[in-house]
N, C-alpha and C positions, 0 to 999 in steps of 0.2 A: 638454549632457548630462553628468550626475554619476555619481561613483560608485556611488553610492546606485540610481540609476539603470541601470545595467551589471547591478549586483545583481538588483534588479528584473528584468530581461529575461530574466536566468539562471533565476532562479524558473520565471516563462511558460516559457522553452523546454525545462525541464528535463520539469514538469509535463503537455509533449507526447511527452515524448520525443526531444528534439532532444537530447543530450548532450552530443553535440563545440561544438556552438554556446551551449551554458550553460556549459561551462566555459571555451571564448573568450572571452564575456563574464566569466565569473571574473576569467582570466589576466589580461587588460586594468585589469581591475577591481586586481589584486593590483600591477600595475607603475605606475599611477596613486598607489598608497598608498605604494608603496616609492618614487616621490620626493619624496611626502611627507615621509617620512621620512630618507632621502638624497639629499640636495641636490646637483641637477645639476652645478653647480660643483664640485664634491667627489668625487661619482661619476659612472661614465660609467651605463648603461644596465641591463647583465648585473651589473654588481656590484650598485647600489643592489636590483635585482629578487633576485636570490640570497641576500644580506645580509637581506631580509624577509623571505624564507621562510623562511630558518635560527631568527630570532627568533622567528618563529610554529609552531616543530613539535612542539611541545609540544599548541597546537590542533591543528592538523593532524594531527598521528597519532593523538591524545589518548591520549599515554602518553611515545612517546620526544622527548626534549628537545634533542638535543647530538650532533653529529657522528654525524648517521645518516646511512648509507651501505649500499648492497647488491648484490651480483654484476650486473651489468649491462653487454652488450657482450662478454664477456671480463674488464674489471677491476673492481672495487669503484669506485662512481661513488657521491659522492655525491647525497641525494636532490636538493637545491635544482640540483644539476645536470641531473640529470634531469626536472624542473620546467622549468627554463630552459632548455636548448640542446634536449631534443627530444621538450618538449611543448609549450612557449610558444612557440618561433621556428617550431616545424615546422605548428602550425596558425594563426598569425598566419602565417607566407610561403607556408605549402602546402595551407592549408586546410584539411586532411584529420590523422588521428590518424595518428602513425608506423607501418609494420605490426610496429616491434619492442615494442609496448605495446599492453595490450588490457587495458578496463575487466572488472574480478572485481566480483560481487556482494556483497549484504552474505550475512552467515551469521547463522542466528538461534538464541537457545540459551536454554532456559527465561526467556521473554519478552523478549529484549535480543538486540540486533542488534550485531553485530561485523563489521568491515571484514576483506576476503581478500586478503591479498596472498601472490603467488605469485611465486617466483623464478624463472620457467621462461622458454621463448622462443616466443615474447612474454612481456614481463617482464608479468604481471598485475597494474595499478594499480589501487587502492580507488576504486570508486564513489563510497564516501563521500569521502574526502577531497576530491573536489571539493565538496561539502557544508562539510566545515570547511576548507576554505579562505577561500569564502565567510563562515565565522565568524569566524575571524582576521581577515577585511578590516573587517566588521562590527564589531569589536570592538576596533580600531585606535584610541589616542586622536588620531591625525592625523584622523580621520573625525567626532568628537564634534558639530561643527558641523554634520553631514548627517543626525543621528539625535537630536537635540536631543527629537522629538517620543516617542524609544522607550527615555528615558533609564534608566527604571527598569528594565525588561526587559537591559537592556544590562547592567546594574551588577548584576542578578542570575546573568545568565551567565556574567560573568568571576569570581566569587565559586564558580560551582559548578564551576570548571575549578582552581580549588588553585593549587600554584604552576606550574602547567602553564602558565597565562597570567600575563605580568607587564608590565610600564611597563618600555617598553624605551630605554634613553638613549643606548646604544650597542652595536655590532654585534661578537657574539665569537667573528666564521666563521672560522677555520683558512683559512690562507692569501687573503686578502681583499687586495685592490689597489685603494687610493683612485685618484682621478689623480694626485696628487703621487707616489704612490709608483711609481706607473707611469712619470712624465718621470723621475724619478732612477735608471732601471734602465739603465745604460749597453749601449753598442752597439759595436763593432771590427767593419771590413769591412777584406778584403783581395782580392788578386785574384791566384789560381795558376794556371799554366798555362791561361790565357785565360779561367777562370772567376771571378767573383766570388763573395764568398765574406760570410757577415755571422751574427755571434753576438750575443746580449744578453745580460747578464748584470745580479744585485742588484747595486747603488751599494757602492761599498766594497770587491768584489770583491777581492781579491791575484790577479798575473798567475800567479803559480804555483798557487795554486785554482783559476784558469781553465783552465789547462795538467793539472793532475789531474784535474778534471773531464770534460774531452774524453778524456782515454787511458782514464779509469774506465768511460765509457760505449763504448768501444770496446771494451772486454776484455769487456765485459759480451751486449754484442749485434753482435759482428763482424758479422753477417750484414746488417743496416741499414748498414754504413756501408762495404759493400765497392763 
């Protein structure tokens, strides 16, 4: 089974009404293309998935491009986070839609349909965006070989999206962790008064930014670390 295929199933079930099971198939469909694009070897799973979306939010929202982020939880979460830890992992491991998100409809406004998003709790996720999401994977040149028969249709879509859509060569997500940059993140364990004890920190660290780091965050939130 293809991607192309994932898509397809999306369609059918969306077309019934199945929702959360057209956009599974989506999600699948989107972590498929982002190893595509980011190679196993290179990246682990949540990065290579994250790093795709971020490059496709341009389709996706059809408008914002770059570090979009929104009240969520308590703190500003990035979107592609919100994508992946708990939309992707929570209906791939649980089946079901998180109850802190709930699909908004579209809005219609002298002939033109506009996506709702709402900041509230449940954070309210665009309907449509599973729709273009589905266009981003569609329109992924890692996918060219699966859509060969729908080439012109394709190359008119990415023409009517502007620089909203572009040939992506590399990934420009704000704080992004290859594996390499992952093994060089060093590690210190010690053991106080019969407890074990174990910090990571960025490769390069100085022991005294290590040492300011911990009193900074203590002055900061005593109350976590009493």
């Amino acid at each position: 089974m293809s991607i192309r295929s994932r898509l397809e199933d999306a369609t059918v079930l969306f077309s019934t009404g199945r929702r959360e099971g057209a956009f599974l198939q989506v999600l699948i469909a989107a972590a498929a293309t982002s190893r595509k694009r980011y190679k196993q070897d290179e990246w682990d799973d949540a990065e290579s998935f994250k790093n795709f979306i971020y490059d496709e939010l341009g389709v996706i929202t059809n408008g914002m491009k770059y570090n979009v982020a929104f009240p969520f939880q308590g703190r500003t979460t990035p979107l592609e986070d919100i994508f992946y830890h708990h939309l992707r992992c929570q209906l791939v491991h649980e089946g079901v839609m998180p109850e802190s998100i709930s699909f908004t409809e579209h809005r219609e406004e002298a002939g033109k349909q506009f996506s709702v998003l709402k900041l509230d709790d449940p954070f309210g996720f665009p309907i449509g965006w599973v729709e273009t999401l589905a266009t981003a994977i569609w329109l992924a040149p890692e996918n060219d070989e699966l859509w060969q028969d729908d080439e012109a249709r394709r190359t008119q879509s990415r023409k009517s999206f502007g620089d909203k859509w572009q040939l992506h060569r590399f990934c420009r997500r704000p704080n992004q962790q290859s594996k390499e940059m992952k093994r060089r993140r060093e590690r210190v364990e010690w053991e106080h008064n019969g407890k074990l004890f174990a910090l990571t920190f960025p490769h390069g660290t100085k022991t005294f930014e290590v040492i300011a780091a911990i009193e900074a965050r203590a002055k900061a939130q005593p109350t976590d670390l009493s």
